[in-house]
GUZAKOL-741865 format. One record per residue (C-alpha): y, x, z; residue in three letters. Coordinates in nm, 2 decimals, padded with zeros to 4 digits. Layout:
N
@yy Y, xx X, zz Z, r Ala
...
***
This chain:
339
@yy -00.53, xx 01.46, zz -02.91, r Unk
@yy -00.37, xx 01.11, zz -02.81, r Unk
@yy -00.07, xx 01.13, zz -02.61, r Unk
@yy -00.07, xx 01.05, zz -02.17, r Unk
@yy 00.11, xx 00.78, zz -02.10, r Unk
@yy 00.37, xx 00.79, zz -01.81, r Unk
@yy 00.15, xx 00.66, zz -01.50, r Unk
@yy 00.33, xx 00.36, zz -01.34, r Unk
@yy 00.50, xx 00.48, zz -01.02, r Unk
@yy 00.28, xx 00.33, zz -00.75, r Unk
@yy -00.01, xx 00.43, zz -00.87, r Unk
@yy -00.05, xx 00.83, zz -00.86, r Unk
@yy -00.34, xx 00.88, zz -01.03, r Unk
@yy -00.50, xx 01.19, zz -01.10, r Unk
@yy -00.57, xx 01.42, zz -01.35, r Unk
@yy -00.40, xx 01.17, zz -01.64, r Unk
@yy -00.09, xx 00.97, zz -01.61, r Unk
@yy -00.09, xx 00.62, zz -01.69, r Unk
@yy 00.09, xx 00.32, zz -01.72, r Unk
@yy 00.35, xx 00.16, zz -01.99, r Unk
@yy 00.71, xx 00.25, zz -02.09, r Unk
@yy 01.01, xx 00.05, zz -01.91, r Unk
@yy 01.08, xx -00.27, zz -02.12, r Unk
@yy 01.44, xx -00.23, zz -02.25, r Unk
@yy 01.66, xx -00.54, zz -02.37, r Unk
@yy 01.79, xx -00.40, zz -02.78, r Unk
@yy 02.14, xx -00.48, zz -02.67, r Unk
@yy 02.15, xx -00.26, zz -02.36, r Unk
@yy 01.95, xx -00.02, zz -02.53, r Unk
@yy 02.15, xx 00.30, zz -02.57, r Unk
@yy 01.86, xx 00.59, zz -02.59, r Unk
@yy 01.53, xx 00.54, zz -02.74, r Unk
@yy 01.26, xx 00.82, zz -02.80, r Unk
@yy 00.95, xx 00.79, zz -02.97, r Unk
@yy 00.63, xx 01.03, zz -02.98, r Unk
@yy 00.93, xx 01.31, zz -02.96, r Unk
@yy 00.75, xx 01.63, zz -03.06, r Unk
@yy 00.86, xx 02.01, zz -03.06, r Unk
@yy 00.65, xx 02.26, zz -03.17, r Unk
@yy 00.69, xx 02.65, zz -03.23, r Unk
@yy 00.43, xx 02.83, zz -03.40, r Unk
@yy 00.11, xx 02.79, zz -03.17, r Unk
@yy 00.24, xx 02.66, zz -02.86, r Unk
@yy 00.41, xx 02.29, zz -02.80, r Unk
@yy 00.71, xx 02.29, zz -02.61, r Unk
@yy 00.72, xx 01.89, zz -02.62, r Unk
@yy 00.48, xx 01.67, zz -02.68, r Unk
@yy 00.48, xx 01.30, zz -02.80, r Unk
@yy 00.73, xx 01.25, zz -02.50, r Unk
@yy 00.87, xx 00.85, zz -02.55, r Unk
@yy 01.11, xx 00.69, zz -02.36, r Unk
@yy 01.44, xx 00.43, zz -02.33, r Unk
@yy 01.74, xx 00.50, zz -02.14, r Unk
@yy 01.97, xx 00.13, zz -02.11, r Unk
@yy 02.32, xx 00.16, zz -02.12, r Unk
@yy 02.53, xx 00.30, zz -01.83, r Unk
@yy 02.21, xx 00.44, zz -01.68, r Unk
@yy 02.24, xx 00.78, zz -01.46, r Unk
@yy 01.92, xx 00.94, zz -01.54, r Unk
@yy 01.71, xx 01.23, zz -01.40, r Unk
@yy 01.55, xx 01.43, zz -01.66, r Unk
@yy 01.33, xx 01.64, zz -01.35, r Unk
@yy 01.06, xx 01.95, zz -01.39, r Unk
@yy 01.02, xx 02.32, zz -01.32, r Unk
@yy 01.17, xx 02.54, zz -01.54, r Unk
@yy 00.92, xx 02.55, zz -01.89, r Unk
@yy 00.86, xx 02.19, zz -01.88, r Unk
@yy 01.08, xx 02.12, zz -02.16, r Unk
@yy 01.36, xx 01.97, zz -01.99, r Unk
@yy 01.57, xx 02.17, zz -02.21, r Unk
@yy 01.39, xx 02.14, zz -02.54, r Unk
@yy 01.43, xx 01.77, zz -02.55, r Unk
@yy 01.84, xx 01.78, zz -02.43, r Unk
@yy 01.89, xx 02.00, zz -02.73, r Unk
@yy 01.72, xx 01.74, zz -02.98, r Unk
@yy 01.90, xx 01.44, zz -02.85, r Unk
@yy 02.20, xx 01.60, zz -02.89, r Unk
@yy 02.12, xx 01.74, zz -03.25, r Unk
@yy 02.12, xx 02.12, zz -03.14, r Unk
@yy 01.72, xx 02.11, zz -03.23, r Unk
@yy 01.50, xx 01.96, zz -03.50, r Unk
@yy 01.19, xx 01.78, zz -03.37, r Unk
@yy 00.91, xx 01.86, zz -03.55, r Unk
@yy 00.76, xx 01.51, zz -03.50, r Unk
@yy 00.90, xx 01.15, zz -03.37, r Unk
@yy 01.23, xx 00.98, zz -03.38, r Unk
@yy 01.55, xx 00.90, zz -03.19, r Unk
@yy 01.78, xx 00.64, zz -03.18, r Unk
@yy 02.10, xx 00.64, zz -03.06, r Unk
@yy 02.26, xx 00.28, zz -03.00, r Unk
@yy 02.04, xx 00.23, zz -03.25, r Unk
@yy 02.15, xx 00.44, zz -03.53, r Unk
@yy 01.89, xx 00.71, zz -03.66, r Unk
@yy 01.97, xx 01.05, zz -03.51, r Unk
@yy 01.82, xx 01.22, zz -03.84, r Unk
@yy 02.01, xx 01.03, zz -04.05, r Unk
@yy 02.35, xx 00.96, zz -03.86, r Unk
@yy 02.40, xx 01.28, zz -03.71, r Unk
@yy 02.77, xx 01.30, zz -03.75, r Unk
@yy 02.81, xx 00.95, zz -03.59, r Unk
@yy 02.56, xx 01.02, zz -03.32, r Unk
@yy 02.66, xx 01.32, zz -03.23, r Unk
@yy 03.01, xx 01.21, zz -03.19, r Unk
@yy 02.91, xx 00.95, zz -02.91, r Unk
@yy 02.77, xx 01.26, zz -02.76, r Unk
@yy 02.91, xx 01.44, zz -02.53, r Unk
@yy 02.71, xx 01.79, zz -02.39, r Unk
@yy 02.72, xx 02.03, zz -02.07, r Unk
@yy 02.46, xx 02.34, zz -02.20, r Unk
@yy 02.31, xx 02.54, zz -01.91, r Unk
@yy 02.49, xx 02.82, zz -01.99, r Unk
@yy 02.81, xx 02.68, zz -02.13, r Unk
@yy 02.98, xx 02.91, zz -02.37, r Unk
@yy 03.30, xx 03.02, zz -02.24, r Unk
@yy 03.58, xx 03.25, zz -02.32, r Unk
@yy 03.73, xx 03.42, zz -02.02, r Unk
@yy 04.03, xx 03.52, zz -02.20, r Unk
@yy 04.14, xx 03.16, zz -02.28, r Unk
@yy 04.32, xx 02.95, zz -02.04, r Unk
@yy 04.18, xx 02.63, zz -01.95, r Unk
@yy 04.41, xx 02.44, zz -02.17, r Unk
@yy 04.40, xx 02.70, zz -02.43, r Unk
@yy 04.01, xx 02.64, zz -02.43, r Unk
@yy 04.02, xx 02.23, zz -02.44, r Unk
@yy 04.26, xx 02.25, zz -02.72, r Unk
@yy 04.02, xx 02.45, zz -02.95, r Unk
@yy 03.78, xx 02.21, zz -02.88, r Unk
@yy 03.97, xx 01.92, zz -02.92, r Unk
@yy 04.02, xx 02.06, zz -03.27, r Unk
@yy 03.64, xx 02.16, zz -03.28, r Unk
@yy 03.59, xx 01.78, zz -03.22, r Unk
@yy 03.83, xx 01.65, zz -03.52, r Unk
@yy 04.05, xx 01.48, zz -03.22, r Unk
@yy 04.36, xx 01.44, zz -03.40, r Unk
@yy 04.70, xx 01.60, zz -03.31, r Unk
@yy 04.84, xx 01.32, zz -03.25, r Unk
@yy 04.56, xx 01.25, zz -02.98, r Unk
@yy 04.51, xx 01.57, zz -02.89, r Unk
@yy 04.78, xx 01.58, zz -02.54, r Unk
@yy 04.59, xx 01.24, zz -02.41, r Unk
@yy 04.23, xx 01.35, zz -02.43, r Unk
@yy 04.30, xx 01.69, zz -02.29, r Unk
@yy 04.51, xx 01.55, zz -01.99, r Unk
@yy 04.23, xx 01.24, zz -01.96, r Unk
@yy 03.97, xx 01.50, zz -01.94, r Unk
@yy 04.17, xx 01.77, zz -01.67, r Unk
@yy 04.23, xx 01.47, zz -01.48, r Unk
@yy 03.89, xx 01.31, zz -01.47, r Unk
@yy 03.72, xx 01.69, zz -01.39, r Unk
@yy 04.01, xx 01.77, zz -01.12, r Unk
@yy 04.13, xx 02.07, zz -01.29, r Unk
@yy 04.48, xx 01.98, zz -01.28, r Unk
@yy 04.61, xx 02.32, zz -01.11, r Unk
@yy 04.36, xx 02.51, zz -01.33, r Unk
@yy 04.52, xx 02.43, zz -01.62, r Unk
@yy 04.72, xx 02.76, zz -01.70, r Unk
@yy 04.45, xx 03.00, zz -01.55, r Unk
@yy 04.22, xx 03.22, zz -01.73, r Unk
@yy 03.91, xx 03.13, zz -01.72, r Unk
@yy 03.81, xx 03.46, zz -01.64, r Unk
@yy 03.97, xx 03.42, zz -01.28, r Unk
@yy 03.76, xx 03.07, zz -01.21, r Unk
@yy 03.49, xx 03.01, zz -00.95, r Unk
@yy 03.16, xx 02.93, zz -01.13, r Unk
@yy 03.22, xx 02.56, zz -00.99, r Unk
@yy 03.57, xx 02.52, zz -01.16, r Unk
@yy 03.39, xx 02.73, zz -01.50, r Unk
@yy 03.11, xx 02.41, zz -01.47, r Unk
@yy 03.40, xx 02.16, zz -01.44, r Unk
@yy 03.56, xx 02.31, zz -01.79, r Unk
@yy 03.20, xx 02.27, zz -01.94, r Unk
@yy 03.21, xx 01.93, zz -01.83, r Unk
@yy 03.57, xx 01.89, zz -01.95, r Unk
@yy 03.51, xx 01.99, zz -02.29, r Unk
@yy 03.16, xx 01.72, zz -02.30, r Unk
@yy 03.42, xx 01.44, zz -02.21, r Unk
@yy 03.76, xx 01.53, zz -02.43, r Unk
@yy 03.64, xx 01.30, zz -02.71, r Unk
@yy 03.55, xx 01.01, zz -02.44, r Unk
@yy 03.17, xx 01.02, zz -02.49, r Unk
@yy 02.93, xx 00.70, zz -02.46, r Unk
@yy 02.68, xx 00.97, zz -02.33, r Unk
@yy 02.68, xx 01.25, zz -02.11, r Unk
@yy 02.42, xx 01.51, zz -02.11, r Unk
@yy 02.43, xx 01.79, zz -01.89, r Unk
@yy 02.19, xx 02.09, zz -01.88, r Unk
@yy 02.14, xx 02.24, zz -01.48, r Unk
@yy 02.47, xx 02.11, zz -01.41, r Unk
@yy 02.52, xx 02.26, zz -01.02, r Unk
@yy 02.29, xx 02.57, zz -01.15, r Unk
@yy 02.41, xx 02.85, zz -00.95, r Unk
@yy 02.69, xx 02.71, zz -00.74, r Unk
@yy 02.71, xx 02.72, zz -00.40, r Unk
@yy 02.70, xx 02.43, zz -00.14, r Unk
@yy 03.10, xx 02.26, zz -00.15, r Unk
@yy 03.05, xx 02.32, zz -00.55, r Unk
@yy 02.73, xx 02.11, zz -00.60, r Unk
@yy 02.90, xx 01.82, zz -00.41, r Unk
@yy 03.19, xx 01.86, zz -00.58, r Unk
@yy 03.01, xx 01.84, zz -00.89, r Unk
@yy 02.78, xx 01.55, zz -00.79, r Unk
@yy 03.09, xx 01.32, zz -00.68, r Unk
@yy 03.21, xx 01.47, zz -01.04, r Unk
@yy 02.88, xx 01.35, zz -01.20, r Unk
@yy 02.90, xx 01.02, zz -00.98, r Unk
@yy 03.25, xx 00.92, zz -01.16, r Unk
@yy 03.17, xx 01.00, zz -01.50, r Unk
@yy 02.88, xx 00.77, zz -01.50, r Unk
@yy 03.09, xx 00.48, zz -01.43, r Unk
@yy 03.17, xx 00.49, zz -01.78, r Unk
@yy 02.89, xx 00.64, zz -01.96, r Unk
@yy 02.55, xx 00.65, zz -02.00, r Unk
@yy 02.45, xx 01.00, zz -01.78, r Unk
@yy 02.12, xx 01.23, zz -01.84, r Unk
@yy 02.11, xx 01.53, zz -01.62, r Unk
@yy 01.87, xx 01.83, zz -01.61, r Unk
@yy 01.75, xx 01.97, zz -01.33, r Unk
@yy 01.44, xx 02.12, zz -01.14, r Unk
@yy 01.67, xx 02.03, zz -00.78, r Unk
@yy 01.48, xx 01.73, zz -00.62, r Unk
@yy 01.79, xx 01.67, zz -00.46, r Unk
@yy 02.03, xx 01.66, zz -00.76, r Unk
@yy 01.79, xx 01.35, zz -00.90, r Unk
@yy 01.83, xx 01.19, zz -00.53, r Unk
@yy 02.18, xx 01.23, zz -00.49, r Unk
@yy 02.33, xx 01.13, zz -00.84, r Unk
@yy 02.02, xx 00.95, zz -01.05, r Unk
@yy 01.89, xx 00.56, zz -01.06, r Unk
@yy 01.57, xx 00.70, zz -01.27, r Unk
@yy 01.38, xx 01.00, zz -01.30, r Unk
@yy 01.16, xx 01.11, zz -01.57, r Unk
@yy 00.95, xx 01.39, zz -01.50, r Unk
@yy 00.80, xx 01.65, zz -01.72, r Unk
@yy 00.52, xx 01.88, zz -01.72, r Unk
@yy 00.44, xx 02.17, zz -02.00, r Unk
@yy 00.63, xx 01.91, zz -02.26, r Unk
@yy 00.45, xx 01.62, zz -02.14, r Unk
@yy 00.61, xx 01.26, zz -01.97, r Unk
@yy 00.43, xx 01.20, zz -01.69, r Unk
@yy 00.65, xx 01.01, zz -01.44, r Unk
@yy 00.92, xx 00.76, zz -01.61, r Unk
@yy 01.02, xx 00.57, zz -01.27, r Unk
@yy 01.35, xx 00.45, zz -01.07, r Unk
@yy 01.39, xx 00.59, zz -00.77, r Unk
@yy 01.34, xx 00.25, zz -00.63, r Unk
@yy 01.02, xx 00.20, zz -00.78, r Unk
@yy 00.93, xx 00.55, zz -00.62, r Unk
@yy 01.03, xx 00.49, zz -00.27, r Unk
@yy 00.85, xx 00.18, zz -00.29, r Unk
@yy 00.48, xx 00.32, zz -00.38, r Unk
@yy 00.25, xx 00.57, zz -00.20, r Unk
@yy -00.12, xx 00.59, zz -00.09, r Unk
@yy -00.31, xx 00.43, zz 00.17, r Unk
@yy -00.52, xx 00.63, zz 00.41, r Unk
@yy -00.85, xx 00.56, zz 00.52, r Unk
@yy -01.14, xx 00.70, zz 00.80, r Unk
@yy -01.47, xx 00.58, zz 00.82, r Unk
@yy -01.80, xx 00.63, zz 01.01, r Unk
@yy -02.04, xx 00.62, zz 00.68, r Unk
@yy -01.91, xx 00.67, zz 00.29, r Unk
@yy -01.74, xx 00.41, zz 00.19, r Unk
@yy -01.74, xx 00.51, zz -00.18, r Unk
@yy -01.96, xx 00.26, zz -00.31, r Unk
@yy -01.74, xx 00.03, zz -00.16, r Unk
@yy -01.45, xx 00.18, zz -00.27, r Unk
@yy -01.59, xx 00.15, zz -00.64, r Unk
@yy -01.64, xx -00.18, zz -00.64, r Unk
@yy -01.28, xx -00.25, zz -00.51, r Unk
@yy -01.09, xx 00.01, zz -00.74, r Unk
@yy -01.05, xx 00.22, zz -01.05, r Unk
@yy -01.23, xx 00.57, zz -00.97, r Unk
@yy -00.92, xx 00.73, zz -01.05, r Unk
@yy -00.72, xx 00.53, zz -00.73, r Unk
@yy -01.02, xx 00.74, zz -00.53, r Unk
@yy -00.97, xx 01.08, zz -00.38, r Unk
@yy -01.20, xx 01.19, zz -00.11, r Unk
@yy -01.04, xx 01.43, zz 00.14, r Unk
@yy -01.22, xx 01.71, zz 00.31, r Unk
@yy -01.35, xx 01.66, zz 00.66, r Unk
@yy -01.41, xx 01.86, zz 00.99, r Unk
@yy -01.48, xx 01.58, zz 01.18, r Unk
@yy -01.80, xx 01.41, zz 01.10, r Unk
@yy -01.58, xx 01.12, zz 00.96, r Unk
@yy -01.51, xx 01.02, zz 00.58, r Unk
@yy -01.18, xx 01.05, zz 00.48, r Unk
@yy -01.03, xx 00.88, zz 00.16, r Unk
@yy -00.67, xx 00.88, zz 00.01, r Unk
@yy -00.66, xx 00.56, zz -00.21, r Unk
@yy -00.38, xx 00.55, zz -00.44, r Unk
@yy -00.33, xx 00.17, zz -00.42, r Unk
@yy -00.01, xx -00.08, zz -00.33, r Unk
@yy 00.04, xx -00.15, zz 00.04, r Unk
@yy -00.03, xx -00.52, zz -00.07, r Unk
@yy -00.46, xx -00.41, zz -00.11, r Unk
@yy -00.45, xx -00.29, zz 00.27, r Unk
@yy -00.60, xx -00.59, zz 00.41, r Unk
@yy -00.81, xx -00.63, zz 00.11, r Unk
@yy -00.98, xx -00.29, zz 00.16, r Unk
@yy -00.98, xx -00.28, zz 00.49, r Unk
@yy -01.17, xx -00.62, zz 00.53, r Unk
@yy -01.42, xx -00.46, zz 00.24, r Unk
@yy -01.49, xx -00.17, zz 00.49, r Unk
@yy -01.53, xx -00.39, zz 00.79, r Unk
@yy -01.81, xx -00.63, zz 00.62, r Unk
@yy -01.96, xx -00.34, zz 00.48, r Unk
@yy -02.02, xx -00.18, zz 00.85, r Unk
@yy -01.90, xx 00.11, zz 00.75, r Unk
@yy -01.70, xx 00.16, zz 01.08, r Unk
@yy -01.34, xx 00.12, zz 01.03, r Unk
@yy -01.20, xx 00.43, zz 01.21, r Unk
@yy -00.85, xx 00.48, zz 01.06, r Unk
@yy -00.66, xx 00.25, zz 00.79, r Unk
@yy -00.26, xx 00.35, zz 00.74, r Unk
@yy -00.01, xx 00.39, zz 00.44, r Unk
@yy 00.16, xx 00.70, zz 00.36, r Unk
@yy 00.50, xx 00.58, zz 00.19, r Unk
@yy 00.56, xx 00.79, zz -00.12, r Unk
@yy 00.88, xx 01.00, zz -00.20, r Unk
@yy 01.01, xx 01.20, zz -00.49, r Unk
@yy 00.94, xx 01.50, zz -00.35, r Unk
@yy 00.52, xx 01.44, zz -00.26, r Unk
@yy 00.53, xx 01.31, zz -00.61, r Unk
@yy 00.66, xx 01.64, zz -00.75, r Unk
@yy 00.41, xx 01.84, zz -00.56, r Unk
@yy 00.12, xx 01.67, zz -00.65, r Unk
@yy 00.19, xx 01.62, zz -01.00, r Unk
@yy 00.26, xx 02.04, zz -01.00, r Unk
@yy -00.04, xx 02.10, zz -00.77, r Unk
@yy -00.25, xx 01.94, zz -01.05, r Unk
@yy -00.44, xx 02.19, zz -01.29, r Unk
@yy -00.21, xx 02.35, zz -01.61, r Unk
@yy -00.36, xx 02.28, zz -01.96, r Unk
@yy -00.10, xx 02.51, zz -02.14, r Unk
@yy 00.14, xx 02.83, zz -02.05, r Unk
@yy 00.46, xx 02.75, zz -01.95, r Unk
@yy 00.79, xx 02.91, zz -02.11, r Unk
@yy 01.15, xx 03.02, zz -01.94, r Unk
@yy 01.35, xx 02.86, zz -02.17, r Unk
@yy 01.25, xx 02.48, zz -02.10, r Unk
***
């Protein structure tokens, strides 16, 4: 079965996604996935997902959970075998490089493994240690990375007596002790409450002025608040790769009309920029997944056509319509908890 395509953001098509990858420059390159694959046993967690991320990029990696979001942080960070495609990491092979890839890498699970015993600094030093930082390093890169994640009067506290916010900040902490060119965190403000997820986004917010950032999340508002891009999955398959800019700057245009105008319609567009809406009215009602540019264009179609122009506006798009459609749109595949 050939792969969907990511569908270009201001066109929402429906049912199949389409549209081409973001061109990426080799030198600002800093993430590229190809026809990335996961399979266990009978059922595909992610399939023939492709993508680039450029350097210094703050990324959304956005679906509900199942959708794979997971799956596909765990093989870029060399947790998980693919069973199919490739990743390159600043160009070097992830397969082949994993040592040197992963040590660019720095990682945030969802569930970061923590022991409550440990103090803070206790904790950082073991992985410090766990990293190969050297001893001579070691009193830098654990004071850089207290510093940068505000948990200065933490620092001689058992983790068992943290907040879940300051326990996310240590996660974070020990991703950035070995000053990572990437930063991938899983759910990052999963379960904390309102002061912690804007601490942790103006957390998130600082450490991307240094590194390339992918986040997790199924939060609309986490991808809005922190992300320039968004890449959207559903049941392991890509089918929004957009900046937020792009997003904000699409949607669907409107129209009424006293006779169909679908014949008319098809000669102007793709059937699949076409959705005919119900009607109580007596009145034909389209949603026309077009640019705002082809407004007068169609509506001077319908007028020479005297089909009797009754209602012609745009509906500007936002992350969250997009979301809802592309989740309102029929499942090909069981979803699982894990993703």
């Amino acid at each position: 079965m050939a792969p969907d395509r990511p569908f270009k953001a201001n066109l929402i098509r429906k049912p199949d996604p389409l549209g081409s990858q973001p061109k990426t420059s080799l030198g600002d390159c800093m993430i590229e996935v190809s026809q990335l694959s996961r399979v266990y046993g009978d059922y595909t967690a992610v399939e023939a997902c492709s993508f680039a991320i450029q350097r210094g990029e703050v990324v959304g990696l956005l679906g509900h959970n199942g959708a794979g979001k997971t799956t596909i942080m765990k093989m870029l960070t060399g947790f998980l075998e693919p069973t199919s495609g490739t990743i390159l990491i600043d160009g070097l092979a992830l397969n082949r490089e994993a040592n040197t890839v992963q040590g660019r890498i720095g990682y945030l699970p969802e569930n970061c493994p923590v022991w409550p015993e440990m103090t803070v600094m206790a904790y950082l030093e073991y992985h410090a240690d766990l990293r190969g930082i050297a001893d001579i390093d070691k009193p830098r890169a654990i004071a850089r990375a207290i510093r940068r994640t505000a948990l200065q009067e933490k620092a001689l506290a058992p983790i068992a007596t943290l907040s879940r916010g300051y326990r996310q900040r240590v996660g974070v902490a020990q991703a950035i002790l070995h000053d990572p060119d990437i930063i991938i965190l899983d759910e990052p403000t999963n379960g904390l409450d309102p002061t912690q997820i804007r601490q942790m986004r103006d957390l998130i917010r600082e450490l991307a002025k240094e590194a390339t950032v992918i986040l997790s999340t199924h939060i609309l508002q986490e991808v809005q608040a922190v992300c320039e891009r968004v890449l959207i999955l559903k049941q392991g398959k890509l089918v929004v790769d957009a900046t937020l800019a792009t997003l904000q700057s699409g949607g669907r245009l409107r129209l009424t009309t006293a006779k169909t105008a679908q014949a008319t319609l098809a000669s102007q567009l793709e059937s699949a920029q076409i959705e005919s809406l119900p009607s109580t009215d007596g009145l034909y009602h389209y949603a026309l997944n077009v640019p705002a540019q082809q407004t007068p264009q169609i509506a001077q179609a319908v007028v020479e056509g005297g089909l009797g122009l009754h209602g012609l506006h745009f509906e500007k798009q936002n992350l969250e319509s997009l979301f809802a459609q592309i989740n309102q749109q029929p499942q090909t595949h069981g979803e699982v908890g894990h993703g």
